[in-house]
LONU-555997 format. One record per residue: x, y, z of N, C-alpha, C in turn; residue number from 1. Coordinates in Angstrom, 1 decimal, padded with zeros to 4 digits. Example, Ala and Ser with C-alpha at 12.3 -4.5 7.8 and 13.67 -1.06 7.14 Angstrom:
# residues 2
@nx=013.2, ny=-005.7, nz=007.8, cax=012.3, cay=-004.5, caz=007.8, cx=013.2, cy=-003.3, cz=007.8, pos=1 $
@nx=012.8, ny=-002.2, nz=007.1, cax=013.7, cay=-001.1, caz=007.1, cx=012.9, cy=000.0, cz=007.9, pos=2 $
# end
This chain:
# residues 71
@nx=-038.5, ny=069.2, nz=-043.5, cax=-038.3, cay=068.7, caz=-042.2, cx=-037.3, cy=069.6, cz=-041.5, pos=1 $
@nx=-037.6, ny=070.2, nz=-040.4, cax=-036.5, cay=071.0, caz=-039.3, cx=-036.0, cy=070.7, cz=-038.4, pos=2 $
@nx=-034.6, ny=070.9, nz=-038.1, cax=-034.0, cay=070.1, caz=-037.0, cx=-034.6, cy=071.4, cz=-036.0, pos=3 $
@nx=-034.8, ny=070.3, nz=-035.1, cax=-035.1, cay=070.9, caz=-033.4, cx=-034.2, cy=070.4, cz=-032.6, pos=4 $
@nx=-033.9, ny=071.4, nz=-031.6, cax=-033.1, cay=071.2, caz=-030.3, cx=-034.0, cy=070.1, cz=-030.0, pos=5 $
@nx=-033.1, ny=069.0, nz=-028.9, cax=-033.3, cay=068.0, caz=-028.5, cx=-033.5, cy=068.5, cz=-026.8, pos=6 $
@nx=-034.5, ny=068.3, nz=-025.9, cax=-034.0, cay=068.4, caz=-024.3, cx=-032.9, cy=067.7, cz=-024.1, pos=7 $
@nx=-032.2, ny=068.2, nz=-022.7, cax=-031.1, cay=067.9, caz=-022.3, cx=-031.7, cy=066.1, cz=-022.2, pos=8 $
@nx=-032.2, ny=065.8, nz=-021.7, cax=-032.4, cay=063.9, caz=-021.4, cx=-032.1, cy=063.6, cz=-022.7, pos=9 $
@nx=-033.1, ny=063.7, nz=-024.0, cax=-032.9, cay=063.0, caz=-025.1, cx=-031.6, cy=063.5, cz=-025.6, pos=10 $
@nx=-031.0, ny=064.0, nz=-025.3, cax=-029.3, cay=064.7, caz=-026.2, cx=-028.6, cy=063.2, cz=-025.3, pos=11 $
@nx=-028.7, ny=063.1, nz=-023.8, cax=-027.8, cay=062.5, caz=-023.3, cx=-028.4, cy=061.1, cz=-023.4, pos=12 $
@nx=-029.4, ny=060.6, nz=-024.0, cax=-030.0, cay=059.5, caz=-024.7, cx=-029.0, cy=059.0, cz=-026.1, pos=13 $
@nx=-029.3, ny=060.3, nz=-026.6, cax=-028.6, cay=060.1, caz=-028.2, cx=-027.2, cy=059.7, cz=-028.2, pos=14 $
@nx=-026.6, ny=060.1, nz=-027.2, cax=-025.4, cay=060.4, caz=-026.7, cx=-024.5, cy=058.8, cz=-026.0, pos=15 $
@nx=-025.4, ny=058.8, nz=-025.2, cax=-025.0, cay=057.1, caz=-024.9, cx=-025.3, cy=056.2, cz=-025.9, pos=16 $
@nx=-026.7, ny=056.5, nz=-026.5, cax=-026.3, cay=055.2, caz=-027.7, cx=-025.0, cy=055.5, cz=-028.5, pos=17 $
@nx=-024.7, ny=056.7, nz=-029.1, cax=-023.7, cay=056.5, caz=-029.9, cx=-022.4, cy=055.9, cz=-029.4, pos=18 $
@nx=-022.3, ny=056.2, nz=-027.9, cax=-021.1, cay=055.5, caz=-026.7, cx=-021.2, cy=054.3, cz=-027.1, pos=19 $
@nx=-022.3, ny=053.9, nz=-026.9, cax=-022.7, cay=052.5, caz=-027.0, cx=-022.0, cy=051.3, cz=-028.4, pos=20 $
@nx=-022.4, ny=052.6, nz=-029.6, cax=-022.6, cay=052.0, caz=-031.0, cx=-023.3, cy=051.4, cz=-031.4, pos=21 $
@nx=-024.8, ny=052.0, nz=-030.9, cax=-025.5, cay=051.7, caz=-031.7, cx=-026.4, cy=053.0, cz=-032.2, pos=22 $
@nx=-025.3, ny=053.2, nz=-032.5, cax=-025.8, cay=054.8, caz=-033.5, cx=-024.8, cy=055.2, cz=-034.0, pos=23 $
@nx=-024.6, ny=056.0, nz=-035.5, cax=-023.2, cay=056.3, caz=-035.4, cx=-023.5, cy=057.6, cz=-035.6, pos=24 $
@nx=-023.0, ny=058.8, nz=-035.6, cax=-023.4, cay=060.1, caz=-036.0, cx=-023.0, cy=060.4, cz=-037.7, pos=25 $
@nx=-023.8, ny=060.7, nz=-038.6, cax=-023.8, cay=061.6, caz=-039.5, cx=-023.0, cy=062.7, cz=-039.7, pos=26 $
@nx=-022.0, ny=063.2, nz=-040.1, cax=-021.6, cay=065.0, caz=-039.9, cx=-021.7, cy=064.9, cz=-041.1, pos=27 $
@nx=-022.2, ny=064.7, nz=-042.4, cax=-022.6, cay=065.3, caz=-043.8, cx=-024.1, cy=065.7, cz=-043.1, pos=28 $
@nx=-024.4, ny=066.7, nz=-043.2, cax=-025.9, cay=067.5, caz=-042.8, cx=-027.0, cy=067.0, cz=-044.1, pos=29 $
@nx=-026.3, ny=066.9, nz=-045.4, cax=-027.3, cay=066.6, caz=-046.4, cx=-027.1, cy=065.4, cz=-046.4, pos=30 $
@nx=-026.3, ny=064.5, nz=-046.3, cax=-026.9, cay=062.9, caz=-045.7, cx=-028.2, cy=062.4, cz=-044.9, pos=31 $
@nx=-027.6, ny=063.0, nz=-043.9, cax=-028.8, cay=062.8, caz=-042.7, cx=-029.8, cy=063.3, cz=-042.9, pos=32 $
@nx=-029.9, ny=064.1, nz=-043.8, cax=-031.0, cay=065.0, caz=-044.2, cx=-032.0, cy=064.1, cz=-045.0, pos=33 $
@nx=-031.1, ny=063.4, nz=-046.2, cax=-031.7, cay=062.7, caz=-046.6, cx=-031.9, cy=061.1, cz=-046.0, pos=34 $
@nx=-031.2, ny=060.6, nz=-044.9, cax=-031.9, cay=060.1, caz=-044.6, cx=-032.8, cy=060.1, cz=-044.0, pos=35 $
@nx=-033.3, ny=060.8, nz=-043.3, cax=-034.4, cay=061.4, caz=-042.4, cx=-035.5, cy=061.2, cz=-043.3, pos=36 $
@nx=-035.5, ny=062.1, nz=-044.4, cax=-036.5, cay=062.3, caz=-045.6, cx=-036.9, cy=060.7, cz=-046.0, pos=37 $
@nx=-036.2, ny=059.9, nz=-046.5, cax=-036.4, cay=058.4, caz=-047.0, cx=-036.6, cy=057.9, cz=-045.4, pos=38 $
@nx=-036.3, ny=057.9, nz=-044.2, cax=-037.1, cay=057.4, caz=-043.0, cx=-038.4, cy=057.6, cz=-043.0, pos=39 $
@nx=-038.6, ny=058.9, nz=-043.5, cax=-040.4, cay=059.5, caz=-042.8, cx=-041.5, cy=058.9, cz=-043.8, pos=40 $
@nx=-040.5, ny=058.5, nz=-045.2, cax=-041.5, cay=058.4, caz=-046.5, cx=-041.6, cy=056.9, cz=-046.0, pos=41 $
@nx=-041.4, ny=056.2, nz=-045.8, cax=-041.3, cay=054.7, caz=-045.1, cx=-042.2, cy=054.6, cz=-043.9, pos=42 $
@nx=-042.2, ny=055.7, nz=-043.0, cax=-042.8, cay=055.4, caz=-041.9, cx=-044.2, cy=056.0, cz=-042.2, pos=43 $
@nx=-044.5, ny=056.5, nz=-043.1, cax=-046.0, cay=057.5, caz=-043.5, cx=-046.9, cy=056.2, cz=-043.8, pos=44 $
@nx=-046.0, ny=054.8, nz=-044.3, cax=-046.6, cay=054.1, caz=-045.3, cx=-047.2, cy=053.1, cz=-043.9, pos=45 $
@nx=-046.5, ny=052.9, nz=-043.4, cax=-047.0, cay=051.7, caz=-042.5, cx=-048.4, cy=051.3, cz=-042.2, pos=46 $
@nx=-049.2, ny=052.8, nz=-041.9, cax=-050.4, cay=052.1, caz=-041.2, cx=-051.0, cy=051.8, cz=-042.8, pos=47 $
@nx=-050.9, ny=051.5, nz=-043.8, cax=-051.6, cay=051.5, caz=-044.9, cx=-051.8, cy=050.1, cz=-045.0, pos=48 $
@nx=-050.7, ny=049.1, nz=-044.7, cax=-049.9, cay=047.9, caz=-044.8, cx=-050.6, cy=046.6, cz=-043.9, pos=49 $
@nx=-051.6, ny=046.0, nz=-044.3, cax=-052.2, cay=045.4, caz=-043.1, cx=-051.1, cy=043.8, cz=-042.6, pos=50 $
@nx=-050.2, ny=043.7, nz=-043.6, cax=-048.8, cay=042.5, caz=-043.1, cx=-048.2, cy=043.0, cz=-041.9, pos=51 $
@nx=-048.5, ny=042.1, nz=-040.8, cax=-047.1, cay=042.6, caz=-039.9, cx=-045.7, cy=042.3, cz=-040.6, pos=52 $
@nx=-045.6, ny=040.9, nz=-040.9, cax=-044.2, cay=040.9, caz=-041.4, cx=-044.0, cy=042.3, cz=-042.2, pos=53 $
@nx=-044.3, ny=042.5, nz=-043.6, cax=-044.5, cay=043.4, caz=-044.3, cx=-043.9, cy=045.1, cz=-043.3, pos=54 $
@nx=-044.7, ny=045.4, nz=-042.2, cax=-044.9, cay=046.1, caz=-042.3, cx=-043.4, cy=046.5, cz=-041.0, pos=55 $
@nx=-043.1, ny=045.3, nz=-040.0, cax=-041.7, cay=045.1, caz=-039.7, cx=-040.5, cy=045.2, cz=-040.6, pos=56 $
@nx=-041.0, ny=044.7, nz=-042.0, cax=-039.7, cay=044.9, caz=-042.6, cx=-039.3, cy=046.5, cz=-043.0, pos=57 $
@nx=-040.7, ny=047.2, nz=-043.5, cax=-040.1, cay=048.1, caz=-044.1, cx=-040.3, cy=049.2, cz=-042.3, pos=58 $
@nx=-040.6, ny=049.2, nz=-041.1, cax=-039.7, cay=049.9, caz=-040.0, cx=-038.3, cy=049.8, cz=-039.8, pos=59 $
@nx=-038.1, ny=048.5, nz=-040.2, cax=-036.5, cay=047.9, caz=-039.7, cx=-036.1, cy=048.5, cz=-041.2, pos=60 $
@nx=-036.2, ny=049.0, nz=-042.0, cax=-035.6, cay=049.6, caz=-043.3, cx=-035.3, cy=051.1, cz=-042.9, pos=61 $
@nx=-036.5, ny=051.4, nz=-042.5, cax=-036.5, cay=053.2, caz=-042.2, cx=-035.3, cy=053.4, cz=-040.8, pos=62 $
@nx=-035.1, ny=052.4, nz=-039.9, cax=-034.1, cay=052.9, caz=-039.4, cx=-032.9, cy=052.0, cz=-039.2, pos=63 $
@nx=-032.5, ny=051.5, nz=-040.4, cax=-031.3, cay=051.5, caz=-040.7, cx=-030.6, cy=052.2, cz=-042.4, pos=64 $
@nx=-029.5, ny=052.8, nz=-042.6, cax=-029.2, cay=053.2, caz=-043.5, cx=-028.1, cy=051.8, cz=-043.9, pos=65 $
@nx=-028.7, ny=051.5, nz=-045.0, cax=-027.7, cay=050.7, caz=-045.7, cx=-026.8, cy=051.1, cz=-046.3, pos=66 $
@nx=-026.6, ny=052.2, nz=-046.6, cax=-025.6, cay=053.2, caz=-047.8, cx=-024.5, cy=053.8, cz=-046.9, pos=67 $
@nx=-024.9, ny=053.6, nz=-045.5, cax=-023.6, cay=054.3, caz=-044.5, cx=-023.0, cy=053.1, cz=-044.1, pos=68 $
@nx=-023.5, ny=051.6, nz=-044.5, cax=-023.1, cay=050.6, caz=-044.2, cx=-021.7, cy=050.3, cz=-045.2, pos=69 $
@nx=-022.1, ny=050.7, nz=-046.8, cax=-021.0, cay=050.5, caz=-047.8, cx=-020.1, cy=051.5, cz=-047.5, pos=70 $
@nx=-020.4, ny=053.0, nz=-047.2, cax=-019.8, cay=053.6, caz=-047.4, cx=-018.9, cy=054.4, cz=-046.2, pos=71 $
# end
C-alpha cells in the first residue's frame, strides 16, 4: 500500500475532522501502516458477506482502531 498526496480539499477535510476529534492522527508511520493493511483486509471481505448486520459490523471494525483506544 502507498501513501499518496491528498488534494488540497481532502487535506483540509482530514484536517477539520481531526479539529473536530473525530480522527486522531497517527505519527508512528508503521502503526498506521498497519492499520491501513488490517482496514483493507476487512474491507476486501465485505462484498462476500451476504449479512448486513454482519457485514456493518465488520465496516465499523475496519475503521475504528481499538488498540489506539488502550493505548
Amino acid at each position: 500500500m502507498a501513501l499518496t498526496q491528498l488534494p488540497r480539499v481532502q487535506q483540509a477535510t482530514v484536517l477539520a475532522l481531526v479539529e473536530a476529534r473525530r480522527l486522531d492522527v497517527v505519527p508512528d508511520l508503521a502503526r498506521a501502516t498497519s492499520f491501513l493493511r488490517q482496514a483493507d483486509e476487512r474491507l476486501i471481505h465485505l462484498p462476500l458477506l451476504t449479512s448486513v448486520v454482519v457485514r456493518y459490523g465488520i465496516a465499523y471494525d475496519a475503521c475504528h482502531d481499538r488498540r489506539a483506544q488502550r493505548g
